[in-house]
N, C-alpha and C positions, 0 to 999 in steps of 0.2 A: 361905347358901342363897338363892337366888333366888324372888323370891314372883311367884304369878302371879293375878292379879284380875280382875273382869270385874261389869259391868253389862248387864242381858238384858232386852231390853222387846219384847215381841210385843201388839198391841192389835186385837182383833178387833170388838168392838163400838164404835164410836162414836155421840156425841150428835146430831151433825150433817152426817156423812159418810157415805159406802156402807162399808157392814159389809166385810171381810174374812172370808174364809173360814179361812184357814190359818195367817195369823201369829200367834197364841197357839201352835199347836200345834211351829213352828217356832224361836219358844224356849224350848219347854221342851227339845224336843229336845237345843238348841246348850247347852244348862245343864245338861243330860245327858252332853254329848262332853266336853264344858270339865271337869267335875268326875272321871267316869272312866275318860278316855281321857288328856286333856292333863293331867292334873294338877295342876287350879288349886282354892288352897286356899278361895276367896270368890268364888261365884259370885251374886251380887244381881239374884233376878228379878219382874220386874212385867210380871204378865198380868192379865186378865178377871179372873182365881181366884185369883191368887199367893196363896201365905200371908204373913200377915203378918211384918217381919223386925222382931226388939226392941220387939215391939207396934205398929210402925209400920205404918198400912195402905201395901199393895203394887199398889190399882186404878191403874190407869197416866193419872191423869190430871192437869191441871198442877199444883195443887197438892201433890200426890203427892211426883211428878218431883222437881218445884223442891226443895219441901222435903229430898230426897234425897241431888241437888246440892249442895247448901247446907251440910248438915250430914257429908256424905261429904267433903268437897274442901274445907272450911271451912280445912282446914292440910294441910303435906306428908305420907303416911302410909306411901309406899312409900323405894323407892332409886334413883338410876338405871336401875340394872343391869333392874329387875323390870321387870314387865309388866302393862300395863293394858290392855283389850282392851272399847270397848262394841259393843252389838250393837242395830239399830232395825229391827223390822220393824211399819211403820204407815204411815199416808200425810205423803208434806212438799211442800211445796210453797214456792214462790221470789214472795215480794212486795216490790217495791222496789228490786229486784236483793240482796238478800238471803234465804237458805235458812232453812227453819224444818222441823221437827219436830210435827206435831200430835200433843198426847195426846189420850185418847178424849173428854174435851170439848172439841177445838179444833172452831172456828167460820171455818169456810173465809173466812167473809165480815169476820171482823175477827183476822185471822191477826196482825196486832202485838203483841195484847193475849192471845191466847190460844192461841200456837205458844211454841214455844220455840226462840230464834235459834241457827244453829249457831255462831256467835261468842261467846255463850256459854257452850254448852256447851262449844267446847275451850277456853276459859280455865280452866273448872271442872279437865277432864283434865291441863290440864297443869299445874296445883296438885295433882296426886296428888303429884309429885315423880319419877314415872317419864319416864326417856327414851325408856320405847319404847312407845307407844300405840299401837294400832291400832282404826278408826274402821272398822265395818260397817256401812252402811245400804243395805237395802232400802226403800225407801220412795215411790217412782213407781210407785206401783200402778194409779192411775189421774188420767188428766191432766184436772182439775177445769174444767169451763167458763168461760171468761173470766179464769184466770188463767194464762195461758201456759206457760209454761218449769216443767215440774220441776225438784226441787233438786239439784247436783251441782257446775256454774261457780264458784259461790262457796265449796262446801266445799272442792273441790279447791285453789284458791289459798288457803284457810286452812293447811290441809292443808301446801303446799307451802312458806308461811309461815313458820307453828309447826314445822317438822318431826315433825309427825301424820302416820303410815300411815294414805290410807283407803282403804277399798277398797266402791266404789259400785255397788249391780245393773243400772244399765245408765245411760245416757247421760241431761242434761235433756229430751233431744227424743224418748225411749223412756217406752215404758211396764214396769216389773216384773210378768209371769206369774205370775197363782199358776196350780198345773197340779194339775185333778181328778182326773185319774188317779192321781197319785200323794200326792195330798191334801196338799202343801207347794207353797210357789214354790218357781220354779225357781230362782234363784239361793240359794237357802237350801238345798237339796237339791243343789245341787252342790259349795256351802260344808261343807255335813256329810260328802261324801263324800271333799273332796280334805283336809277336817284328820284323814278316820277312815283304815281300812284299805285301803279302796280306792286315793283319791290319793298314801296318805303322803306329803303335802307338810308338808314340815323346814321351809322357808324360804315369807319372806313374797314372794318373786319365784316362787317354785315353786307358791304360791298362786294369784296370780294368775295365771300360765300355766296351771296346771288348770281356772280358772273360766272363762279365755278361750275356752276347747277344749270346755269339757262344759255349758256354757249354751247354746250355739247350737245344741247337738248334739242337746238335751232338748225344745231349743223346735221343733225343724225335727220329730224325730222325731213328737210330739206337736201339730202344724201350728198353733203358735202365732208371734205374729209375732217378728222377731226384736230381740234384747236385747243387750247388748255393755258385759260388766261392765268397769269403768276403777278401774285402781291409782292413786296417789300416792304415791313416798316417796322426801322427800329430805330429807336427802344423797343419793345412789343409794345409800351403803355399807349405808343399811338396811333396801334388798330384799332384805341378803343374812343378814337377820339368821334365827336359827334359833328358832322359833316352837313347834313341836312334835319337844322334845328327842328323841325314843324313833326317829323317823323320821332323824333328823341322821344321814350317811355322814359321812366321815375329811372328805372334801373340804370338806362344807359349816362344819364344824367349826372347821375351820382358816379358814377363809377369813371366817369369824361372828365367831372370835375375835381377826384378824388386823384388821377393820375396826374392831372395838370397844375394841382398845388401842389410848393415846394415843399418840403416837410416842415421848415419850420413857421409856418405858417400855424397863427392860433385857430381856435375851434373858432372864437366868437365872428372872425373873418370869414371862415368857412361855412359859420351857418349862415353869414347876409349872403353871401354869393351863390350860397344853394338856396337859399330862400328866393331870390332873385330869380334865378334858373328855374325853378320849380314852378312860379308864379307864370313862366311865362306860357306853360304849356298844361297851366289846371285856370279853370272859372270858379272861381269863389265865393261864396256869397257873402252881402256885405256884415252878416254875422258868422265870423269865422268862428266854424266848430274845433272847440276845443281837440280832437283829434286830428284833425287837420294839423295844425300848430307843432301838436306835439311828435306827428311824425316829419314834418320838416326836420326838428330837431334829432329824430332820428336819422336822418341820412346826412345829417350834418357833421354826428358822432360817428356814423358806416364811411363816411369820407375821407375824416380826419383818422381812425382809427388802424384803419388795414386791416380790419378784421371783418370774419363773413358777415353779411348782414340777416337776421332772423327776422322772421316774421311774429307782428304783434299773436300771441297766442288768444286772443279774440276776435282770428279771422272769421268775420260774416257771422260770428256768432253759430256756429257748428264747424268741427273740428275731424278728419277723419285721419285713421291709422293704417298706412298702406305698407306692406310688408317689401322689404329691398329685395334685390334681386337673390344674393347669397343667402337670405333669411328663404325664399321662395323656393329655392333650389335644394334645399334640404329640408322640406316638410312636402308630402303626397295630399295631407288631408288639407290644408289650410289655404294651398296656393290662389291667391290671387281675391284676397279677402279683404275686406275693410270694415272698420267698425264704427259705428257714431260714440264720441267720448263724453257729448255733451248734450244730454235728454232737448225732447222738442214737446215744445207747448202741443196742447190738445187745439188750440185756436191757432190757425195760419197768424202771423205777422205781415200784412201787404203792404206794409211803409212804404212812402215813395214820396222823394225828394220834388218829384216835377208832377204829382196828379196824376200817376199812373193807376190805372185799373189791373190788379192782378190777378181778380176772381175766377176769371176762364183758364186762367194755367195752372193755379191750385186746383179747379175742376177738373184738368185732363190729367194733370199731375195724378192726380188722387184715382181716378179712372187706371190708370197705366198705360195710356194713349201716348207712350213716347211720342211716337212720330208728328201728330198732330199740335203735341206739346212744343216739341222740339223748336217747331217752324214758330207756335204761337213765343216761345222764348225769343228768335231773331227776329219776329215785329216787334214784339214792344222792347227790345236794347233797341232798331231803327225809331220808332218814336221817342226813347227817350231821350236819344241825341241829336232829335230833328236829324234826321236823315234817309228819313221813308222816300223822298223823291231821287237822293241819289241810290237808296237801294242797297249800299252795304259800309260798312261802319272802319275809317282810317282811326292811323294812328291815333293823330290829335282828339277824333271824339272821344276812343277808349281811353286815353289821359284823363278828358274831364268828365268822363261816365261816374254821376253820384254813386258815392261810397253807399249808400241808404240803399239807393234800388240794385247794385250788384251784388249787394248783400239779403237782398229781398228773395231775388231768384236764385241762387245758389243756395238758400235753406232752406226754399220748397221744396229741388231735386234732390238735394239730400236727405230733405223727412220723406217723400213719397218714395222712393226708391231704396228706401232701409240704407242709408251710408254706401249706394253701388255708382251712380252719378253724380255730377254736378261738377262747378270749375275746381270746387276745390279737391276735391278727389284726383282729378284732372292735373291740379299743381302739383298734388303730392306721388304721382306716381309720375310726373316728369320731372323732381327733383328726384324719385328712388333712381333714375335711370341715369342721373350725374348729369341732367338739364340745366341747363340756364339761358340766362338771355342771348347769349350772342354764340350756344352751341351749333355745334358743327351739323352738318346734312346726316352724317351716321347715327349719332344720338337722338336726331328726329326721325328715325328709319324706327331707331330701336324704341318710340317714344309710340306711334303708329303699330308696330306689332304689339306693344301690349296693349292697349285700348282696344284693338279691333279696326283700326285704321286702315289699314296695309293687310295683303292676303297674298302669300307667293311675291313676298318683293314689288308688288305693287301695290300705287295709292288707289282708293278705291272712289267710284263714283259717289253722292250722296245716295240716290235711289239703292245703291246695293249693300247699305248698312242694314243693321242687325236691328232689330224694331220690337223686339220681345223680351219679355220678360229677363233671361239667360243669354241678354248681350253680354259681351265684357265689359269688366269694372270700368266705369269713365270714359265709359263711348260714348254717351251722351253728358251735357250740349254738344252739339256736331252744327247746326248749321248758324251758330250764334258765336263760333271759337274759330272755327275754322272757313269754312263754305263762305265769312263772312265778305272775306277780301276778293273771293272766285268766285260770286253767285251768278255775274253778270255769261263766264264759260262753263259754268254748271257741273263746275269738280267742287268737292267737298277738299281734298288736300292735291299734295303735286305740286302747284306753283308756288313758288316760295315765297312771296308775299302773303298767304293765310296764315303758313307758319310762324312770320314775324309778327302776326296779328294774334296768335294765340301767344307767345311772345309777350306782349305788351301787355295781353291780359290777364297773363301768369304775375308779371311785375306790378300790375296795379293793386293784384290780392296780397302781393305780399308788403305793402306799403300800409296797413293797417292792423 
């Protein structure tokens, strides 16, 4: 079992620096997520207040600290495999060309003696014994007179070094916001949002794309100046590592586990431990279908192999042919066309794995009642994952959303809409666009202009989509792919938590 740990400092009062407002309140928060969302069994934190841990006091200041260090990292206590994870919200500041850490007695004016270097502390980290640390600081809070450069240049080349994730609230030449309004910094307020339910961000690359997307977005809205949080982590193989298991799709899974075997590792190892993984985030029934089985063993092969992973060619049972961009770019009559490859029955299919009634979405379907359709498609995905009371569909349900019924409703919308809608159409014009799972904000810019998403560089609300006949290809499902994660603030796309939900549901069609 993989252990997951953490060290949590927020220092609000100091001796000799300008007080903070929020960073206390911002780890407890994250020591809050850590413990019952993420699942980490040792969450060790030092505030203002902390309570004492094994009698040891928890004031956050160097002697504290150090002592902590010391006696925490004194020897290896984890595995590889696990995870170590700290978190700084306080001020640092760079003397020497070296990064430091103030506790609540640092003394700006003799920052040697009374910071704590970051070159120490990742040697401490990386004497836990874990290979996978991840390094948060918020700590340019404010840029101290006469000492130039906040801290960042030097962590990141530690960082890049040691192979330590870190991941830093904005630039040496930025200052970190805290925001009154919402009584937290920003970059800690967007950190809480993209590890919770909102970003469900899996991966430490998925991470950082939500922070890069929802910091500027917090700061602009709020007319604070702007901040530009920066990743590190190399190898690159361990941006792709999965961070928060519950949130991990098929894709990220395979691909998490496909970096973190050695090469010589056999397949038949490879397929227990992905079978393992896989099992943990699908519901089974206790008569495993034989395709089930057999695509385990395909992402066992996509793991072991290094090579692209394809999709079974009887996806959902209809197939469509979406032209690439440079194919589009050189034809006037054809653009923006698709075709069904694979004839449809004269009789609807309404399979369904859990007693789903489909009869009223073939009815509007077949009407061309998009819109009406649309909504009636994201009730029944929320009934089939029991999840009508919360109202919109995570990660984990789209993992174990039956292959039957998402195969059910994807070749409704593509018989009644002649091959112009439905997910898979959907898939295949965000693979024309060089999409995948863990693509960047641009490629979902560009992924949104073709559908009909986006109009003039913006996302668009639900109500102001195209509801007729001569929408574009693969605008619809809209409020079952997208709007699913934002139904509760009533955008159809924009916050990045739908797009990782269309994300997830891209990778679960192509697992069949």
């Amino acid at each position: 079992m993989v252990k997951n740990w953490a060290l949590v400092i927020g220092i609000n009062h100091y001796d000799c620096l300008q007080p903070l407002k929020y960073a206390k309140r911002d780890a407890e928060l994250l020591q809050n997520l850590l413990h019952n969302e993420a699942g980490f069994e040792r969450v060790f934190l030092f505030s203002d207040d902390s309570l004492s841990i094994g009698g040891e006091l928890t004031r956050p200041d160097r002697a504290n600290l150090l002592r902590c260090l010391q006696q925490l990292f004194e020897r290896p206590f984890l595995q590889p495999e696990d995870n170590f994870w700290f978190f700084f919200n306080g001020h640092g500041m760079n003397y020497g060309e070296q990064d430091y850490l103030l506790a609540a007695d640092g003394n700006p004016e003799d920052i040697e003696n009374t910071g704590i270097s970051l070159s120490y502390l990742t040697e401490c980290l990386r004497n836990s014994g874990s290979d996978n640390i991840v390094l948060m600081l918020d700590a340019n809070h404010h840029q101290h007179q006469g000492h130039g450069l906040g801290i960042g240049q030097q962590t990141q080349n530690l960082a890049r070094q040691t192979g330590v994730i870190s991941i830093l609230s904005c630039t040496a030449h930025q200052s970190s916001a805290e925001i009154d309004a919402l009584q937290q910094g920003a970059f800690t307020h967007a950190l809480l949002e993209g590890l919770g339910s909102q970003g469900q961000c899996a991966t430490v690359k998925r991470l950082h794309q939500y922070l890069s997307f929802r910091v500027p977005e917090l700061l602009a809205h709020y007319k604070y100046p702007l901040q530009t949080p920066v990743m590190s982590a190399e190898p690159i193989a361990k941006s792709q590592r999965v961070v928060i298991q519950k949130y991990a799709n098929l894709h990220d899974i395979a691909k998490n586990q496909r970096n973190g075997l050695p090469r010589e590792v056999n397949s038949h190892r490879e397929f227990v431990q992905l079978e393992e993984l896989w099992l943990r985030t699908n519901t089974v029934t206790p008569s495993v279908e034989k395709h089930k089985v057999k695509d385990i063993s395909r992402i066992a092969q996509y793991a072991g192999s290094g090579e692209n992973f394809t999709a079974n060619p009887v996806v959902c049972a209809s197939s469509v042919q979406v032209m690439s961009d440079d194919k589009m770019h050189s034809t006037h009559t054809q653009a923006h066309t698709s075709t069904l490859t694979i004839s449809q029955p004269a009789i609807d299919d309404l399979a369904s794995e859990r007693g789903i009634d489909y009869q009223r979405l073939s009815e509007l379907l077949a009407d061309g009642d998009w819109k009406a359709a649309d909504r009636e498609t994201f009730n029944l995905m929320l009934k089939v994952a029991a999840r009508e009371e919360a109202g919109w569909l995570d990660i984990p349900a789209i993992n174990k959303f039956p292959y039957t019924d998402l195969c059910t409703i994807d070749r409704l919308w593509v018989k009644y809409s002649k091959g112009r809608f439905g997910f898979t159409v959907q898939k295949q014009i965000w693979e024309s666009v060089g999409g995948e799972a863990d693509a960047d904000y641009q490629t979902w810019c560009k992924f949104g202009d073709r559908i009909g998403w986006r109009d003039n560089d913006a996302w668009l609300f639900y109500s102001d989509l195209n509801f007729v006949d001569d929408a574009p290809i693969g605008h619809f499902p809209a409020a079952a792919t997208v709007d699913l994660l934002t139904v509760r603030q009533g955008w159809v796309v924009g916050l990045f938590g739908c797009l990782v939900g269309f994300s997830a549901l891209s990778s679960r069609l192509a697992q069949y």
